[in-house]
Structures are given as structure tokens and as C-alpha cells.
DSSP file (Angstrom, degrees, kcal/mol; ACC not computed):
  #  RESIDUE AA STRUCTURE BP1 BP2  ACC     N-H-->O    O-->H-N    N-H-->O    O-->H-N    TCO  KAPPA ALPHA  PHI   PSI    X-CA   Y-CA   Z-CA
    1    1 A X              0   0    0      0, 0.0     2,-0.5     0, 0.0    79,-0.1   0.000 360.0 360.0 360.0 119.6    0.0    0.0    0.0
    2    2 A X     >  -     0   0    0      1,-0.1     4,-3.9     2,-0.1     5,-0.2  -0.649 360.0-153.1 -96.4 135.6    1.8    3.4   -0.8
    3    3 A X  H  > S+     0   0    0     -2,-0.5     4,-2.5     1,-0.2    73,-0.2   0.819  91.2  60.1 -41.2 -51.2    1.8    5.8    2.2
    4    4 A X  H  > S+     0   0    0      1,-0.2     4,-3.4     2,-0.2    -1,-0.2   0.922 111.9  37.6 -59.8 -46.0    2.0    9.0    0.0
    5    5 A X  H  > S+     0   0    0      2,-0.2     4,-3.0     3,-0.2    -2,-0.2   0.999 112.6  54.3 -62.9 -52.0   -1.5    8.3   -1.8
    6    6 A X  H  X S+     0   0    0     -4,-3.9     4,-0.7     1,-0.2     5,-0.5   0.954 110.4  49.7 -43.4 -63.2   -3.3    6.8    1.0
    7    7 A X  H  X S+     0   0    0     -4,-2.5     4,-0.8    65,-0.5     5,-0.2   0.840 109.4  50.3 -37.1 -55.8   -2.5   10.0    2.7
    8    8 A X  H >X S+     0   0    0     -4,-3.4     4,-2.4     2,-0.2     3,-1.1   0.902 110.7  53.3 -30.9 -65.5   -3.7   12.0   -0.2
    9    9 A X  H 3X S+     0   0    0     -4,-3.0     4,-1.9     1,-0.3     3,-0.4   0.822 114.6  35.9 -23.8 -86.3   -6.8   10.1   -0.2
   10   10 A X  H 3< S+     0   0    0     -4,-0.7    -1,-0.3     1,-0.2    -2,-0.2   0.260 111.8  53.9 -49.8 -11.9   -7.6   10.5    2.9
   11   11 A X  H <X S+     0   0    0     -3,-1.1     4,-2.9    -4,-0.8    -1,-0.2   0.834 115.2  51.8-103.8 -47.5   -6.4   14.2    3.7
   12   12 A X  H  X S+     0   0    0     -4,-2.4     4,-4.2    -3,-0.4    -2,-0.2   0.897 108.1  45.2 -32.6 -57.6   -8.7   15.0    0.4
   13   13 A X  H  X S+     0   0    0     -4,-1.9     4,-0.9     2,-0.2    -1,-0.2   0.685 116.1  51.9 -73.9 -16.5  -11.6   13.3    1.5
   14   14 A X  H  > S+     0   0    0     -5,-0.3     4,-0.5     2,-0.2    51,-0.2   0.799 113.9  39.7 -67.9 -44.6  -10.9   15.2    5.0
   15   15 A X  H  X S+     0   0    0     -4,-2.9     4,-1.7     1,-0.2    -2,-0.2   0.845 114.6  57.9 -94.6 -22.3  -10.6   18.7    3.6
   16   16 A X  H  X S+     0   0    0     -4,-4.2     4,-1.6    -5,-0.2    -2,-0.2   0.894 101.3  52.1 -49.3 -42.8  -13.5   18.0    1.2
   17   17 A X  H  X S+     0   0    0     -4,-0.9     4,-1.4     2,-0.2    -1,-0.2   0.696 109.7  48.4 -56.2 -36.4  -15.8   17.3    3.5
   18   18 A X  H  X S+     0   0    0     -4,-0.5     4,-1.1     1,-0.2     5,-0.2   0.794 104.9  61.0 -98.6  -9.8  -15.1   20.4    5.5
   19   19 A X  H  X S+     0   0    0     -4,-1.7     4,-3.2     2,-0.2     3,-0.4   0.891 102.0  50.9 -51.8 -45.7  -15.3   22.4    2.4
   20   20 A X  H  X S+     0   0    0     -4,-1.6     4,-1.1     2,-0.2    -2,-0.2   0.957 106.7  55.1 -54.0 -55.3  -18.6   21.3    2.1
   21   21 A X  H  X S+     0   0    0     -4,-1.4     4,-1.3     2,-0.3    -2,-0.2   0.569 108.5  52.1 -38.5 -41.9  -19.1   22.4    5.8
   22   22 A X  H  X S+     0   0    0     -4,-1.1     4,-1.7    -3,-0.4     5,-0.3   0.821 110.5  44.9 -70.7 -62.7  -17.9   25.7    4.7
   23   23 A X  H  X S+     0   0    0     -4,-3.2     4,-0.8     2,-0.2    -2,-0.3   0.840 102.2  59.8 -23.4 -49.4  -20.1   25.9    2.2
   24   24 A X  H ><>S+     0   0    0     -4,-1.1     5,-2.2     1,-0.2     3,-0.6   0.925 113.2  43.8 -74.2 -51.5  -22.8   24.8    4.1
   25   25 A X  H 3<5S+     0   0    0     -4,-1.3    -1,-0.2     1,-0.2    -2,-0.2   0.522 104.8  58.1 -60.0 -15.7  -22.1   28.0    6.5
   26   26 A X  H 3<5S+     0   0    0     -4,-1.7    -1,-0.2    25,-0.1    -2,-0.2   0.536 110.1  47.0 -97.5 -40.2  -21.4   30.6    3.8
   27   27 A X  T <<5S-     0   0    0     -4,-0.8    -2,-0.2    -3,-0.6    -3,-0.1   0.453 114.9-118.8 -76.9 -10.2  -25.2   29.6    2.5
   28   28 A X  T   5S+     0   0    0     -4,-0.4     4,-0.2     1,-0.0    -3,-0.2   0.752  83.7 118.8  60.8  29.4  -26.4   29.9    6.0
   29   29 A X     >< +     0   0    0     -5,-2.2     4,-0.7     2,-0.1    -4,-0.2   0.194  51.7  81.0 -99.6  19.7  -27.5   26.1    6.0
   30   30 A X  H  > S+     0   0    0     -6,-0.4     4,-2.0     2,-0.2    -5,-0.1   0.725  89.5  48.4 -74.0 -36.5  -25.2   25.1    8.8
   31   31 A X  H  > S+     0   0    0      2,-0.2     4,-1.4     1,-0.2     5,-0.2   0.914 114.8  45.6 -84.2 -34.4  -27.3   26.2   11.6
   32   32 A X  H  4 S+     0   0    0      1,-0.2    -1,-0.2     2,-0.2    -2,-0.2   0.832 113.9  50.4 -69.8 -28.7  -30.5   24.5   10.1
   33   33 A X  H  X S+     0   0    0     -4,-0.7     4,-1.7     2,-0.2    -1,-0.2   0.731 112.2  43.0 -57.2 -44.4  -28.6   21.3    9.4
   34   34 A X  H  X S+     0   0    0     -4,-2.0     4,-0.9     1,-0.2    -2,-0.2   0.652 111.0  59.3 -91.9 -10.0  -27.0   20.9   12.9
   35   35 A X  H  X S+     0   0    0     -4,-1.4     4,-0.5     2,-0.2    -1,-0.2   0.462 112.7  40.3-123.0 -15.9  -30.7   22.0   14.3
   36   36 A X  H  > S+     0   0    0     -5,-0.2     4,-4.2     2,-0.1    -2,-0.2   0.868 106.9  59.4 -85.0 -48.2  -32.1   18.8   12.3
   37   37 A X  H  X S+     0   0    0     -4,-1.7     4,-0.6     2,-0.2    -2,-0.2   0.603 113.7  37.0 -47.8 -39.1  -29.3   16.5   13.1
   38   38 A X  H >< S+     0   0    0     -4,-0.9     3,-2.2     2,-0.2     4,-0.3   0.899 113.7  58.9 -84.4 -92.5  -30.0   16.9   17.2
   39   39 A X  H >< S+     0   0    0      4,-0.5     3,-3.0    -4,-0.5    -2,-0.2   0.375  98.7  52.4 -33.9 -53.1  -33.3   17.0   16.6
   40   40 A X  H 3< S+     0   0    0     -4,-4.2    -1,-0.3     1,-0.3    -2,-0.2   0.887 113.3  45.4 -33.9 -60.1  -33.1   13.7   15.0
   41   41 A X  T << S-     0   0    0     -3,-2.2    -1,-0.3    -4,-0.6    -2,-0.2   0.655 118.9-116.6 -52.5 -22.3  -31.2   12.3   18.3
   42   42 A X  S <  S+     0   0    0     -3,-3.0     2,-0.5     1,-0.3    -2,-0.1   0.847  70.5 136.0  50.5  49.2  -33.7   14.0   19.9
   43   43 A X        -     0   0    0     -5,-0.0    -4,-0.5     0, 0.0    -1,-0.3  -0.910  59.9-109.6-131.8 150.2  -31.4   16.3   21.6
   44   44 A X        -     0   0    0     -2,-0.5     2,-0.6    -6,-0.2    -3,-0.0  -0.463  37.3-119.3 -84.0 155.4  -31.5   19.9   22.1
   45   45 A X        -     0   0    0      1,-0.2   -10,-0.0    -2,-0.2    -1,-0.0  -0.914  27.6-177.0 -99.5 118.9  -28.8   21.8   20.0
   46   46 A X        +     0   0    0     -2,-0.6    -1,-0.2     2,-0.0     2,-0.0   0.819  52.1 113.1 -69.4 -32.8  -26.2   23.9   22.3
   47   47 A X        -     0   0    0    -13,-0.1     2,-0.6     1,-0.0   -13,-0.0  -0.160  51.8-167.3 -79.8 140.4  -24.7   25.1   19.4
   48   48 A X        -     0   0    0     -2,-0.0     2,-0.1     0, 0.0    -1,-0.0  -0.950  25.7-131.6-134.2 117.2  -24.3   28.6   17.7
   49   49 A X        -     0   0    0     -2,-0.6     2,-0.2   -21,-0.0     3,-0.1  -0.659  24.7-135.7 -33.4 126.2  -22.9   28.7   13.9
   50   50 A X        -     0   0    0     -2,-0.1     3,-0.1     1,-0.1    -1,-0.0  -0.532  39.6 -79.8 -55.5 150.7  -20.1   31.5   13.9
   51   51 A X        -     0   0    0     -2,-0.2     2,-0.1     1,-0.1    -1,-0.1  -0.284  59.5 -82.6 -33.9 149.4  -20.4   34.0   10.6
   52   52 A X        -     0   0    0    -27,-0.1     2,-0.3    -3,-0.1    -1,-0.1  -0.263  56.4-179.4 -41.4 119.5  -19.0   32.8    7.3
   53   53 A X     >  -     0   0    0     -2,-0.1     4,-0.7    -3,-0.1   -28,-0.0  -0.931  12.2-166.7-139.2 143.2  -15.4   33.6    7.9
   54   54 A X  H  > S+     0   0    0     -2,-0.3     4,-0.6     3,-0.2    -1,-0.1   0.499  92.1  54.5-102.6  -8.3  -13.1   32.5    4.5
   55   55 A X  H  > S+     0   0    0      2,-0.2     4,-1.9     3,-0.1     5,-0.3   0.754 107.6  46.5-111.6 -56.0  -10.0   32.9    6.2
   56   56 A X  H  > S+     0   0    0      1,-0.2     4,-2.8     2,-0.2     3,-0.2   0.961 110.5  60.0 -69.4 -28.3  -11.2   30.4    9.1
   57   57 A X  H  < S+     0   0    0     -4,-0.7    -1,-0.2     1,-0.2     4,-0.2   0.827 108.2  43.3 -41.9 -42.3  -12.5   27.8    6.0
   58   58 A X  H  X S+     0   0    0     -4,-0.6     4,-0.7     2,-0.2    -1,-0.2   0.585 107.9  58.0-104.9   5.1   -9.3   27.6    4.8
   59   59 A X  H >X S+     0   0    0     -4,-1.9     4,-1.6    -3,-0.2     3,-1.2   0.942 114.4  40.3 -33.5 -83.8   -7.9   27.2    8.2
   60   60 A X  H 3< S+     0   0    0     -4,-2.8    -2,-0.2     1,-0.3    -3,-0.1   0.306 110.0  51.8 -61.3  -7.7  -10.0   24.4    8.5
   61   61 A X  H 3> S+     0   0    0     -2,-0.2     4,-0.7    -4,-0.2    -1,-0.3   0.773 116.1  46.8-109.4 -43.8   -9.7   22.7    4.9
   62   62 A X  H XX S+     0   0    0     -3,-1.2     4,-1.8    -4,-0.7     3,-1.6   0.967 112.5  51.2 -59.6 -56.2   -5.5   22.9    5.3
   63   63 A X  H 3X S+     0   0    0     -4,-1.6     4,-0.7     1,-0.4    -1,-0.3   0.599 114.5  40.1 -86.9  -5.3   -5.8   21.5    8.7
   64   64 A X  H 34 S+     0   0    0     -5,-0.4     4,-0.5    -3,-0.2    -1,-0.4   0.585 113.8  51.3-106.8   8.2   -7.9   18.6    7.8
   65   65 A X  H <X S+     0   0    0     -3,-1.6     4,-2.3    -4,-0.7    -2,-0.2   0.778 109.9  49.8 -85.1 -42.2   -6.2   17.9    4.9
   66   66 A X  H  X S+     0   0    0     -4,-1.8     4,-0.9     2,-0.2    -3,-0.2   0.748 116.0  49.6 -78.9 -20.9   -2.8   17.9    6.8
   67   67 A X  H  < S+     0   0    0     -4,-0.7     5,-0.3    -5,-0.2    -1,-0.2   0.759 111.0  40.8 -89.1 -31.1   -4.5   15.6    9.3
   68   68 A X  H  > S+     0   0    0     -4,-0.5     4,-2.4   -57,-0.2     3,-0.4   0.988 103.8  69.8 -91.5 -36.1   -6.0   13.1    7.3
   69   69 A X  H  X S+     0   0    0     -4,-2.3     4,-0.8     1,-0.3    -2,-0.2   0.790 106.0  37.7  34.7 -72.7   -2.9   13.2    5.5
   70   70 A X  H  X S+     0   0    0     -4,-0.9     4,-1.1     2,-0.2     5,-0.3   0.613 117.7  54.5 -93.5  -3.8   -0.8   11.4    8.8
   71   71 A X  H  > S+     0   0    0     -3,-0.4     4,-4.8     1,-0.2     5,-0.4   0.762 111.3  38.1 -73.0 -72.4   -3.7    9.3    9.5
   72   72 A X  H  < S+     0   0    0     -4,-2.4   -65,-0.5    -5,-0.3     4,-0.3   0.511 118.7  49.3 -67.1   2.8   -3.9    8.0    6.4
   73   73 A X  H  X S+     0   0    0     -4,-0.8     4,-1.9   -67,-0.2    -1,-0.2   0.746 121.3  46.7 -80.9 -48.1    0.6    7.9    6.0
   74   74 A X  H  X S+     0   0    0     -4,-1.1     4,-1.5     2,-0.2    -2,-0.2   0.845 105.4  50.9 -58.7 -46.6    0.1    6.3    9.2
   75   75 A X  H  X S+     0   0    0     -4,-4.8     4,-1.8    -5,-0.3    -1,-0.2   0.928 114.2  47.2 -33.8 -57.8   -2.6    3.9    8.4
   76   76 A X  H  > S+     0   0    0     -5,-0.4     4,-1.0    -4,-0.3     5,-0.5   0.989 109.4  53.1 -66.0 -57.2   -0.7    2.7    5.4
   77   77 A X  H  X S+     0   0    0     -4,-1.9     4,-2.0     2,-0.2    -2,-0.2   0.835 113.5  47.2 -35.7 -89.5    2.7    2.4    7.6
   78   78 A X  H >X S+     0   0    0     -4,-1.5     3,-4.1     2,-0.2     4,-2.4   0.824 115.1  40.6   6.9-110.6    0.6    0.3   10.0
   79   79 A X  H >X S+     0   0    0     -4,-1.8     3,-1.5     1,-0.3     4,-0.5   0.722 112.1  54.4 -43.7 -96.5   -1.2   -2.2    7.5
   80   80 A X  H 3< S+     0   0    0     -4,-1.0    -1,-0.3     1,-0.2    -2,-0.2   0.653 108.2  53.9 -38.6 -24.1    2.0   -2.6    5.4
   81   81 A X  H X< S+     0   0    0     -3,-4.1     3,-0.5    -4,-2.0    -1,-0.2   0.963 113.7  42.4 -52.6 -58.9    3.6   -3.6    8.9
   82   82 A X  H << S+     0   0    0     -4,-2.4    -2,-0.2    -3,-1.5    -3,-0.2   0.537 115.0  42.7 -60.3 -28.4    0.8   -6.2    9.3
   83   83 A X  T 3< S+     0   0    0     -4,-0.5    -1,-0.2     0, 0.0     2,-0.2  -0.321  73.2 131.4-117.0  26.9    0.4   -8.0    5.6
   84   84 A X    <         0   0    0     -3,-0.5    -3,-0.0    -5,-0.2    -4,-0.0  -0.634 360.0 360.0 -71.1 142.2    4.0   -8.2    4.9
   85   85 A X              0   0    0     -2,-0.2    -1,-0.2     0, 0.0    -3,-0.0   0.510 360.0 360.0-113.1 360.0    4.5  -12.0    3.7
């Protein structure tokens, strides 16, 4: 398994997801989403959306890209440890 792609993979699929997320806040369908989501649990939502900030979105897309990124370098590291014949 090579480290560098999983990691890609996985750092992509990290920072995509919170792109979406960004998104989702930037349309002002974050707070209505998270306000279904407890509902669903049946749980009250504590939670406030911040403002649409583009500077903390791409905070947040680096730093979950750079974190699934070592998960997923690590992952591979791991699992090549394990299947070696």
C-alpha cells in the first residue's frame, strides 16, 4: 500500500468534507442542518454557527487535509507492517 497516496486520499476526503461544511455556512444552512441533526437524536442543540469567515474555512480545509494526510501515511505504515508475507 503506498503511504503518500493513502495519505492523499484521505487528507482529500478530510478537507473536502469540510469544504462542504464551509459551504454549508457561507449559505447559512449550517445552523438549520445541525438543528435537524439533534433534533433527530432527539437532543436539544447547544450550538451557535459562527459568521462565514473565509480565512477560518481555509484554516480548516488545510488543517484537515494535513490531518488526514498522517492518518492516512500512518494507516498505510501500520497495514503494510501487518500484511508483509
Amino acid at each position: 500500500m503506498n503511504k503518500n497516496k493513502i495519505g492523499l486520499v484521505l487528507g482529500s476526503f478530510a478537507g473536502l468534507l469540510h469544504l462542504v461544511w464551509g459551504l454549508f455556512i457561507a449559505f447559512g444552512l449550517a445552523q438549520p442542518l445541525l438543528d435537524f441533526i439533534y433534533n433527530l437524536h432527539s437532543l436539544n442543540n447547544p450550538f451557535v454557527v459562527m459568521s462565514f469567515d473565509i480565512i477560518r474555512i481555509v484554516g480548516l480545509v488545510i488543517f484537515t487535509f494535513i490531518m488526514g494526510y498522517i492518518f492516512g501515511y500512518v494507516f498505510a505504515i501500520i497495514w503494510n507492517k501487518l500484511h508483509k508475507q
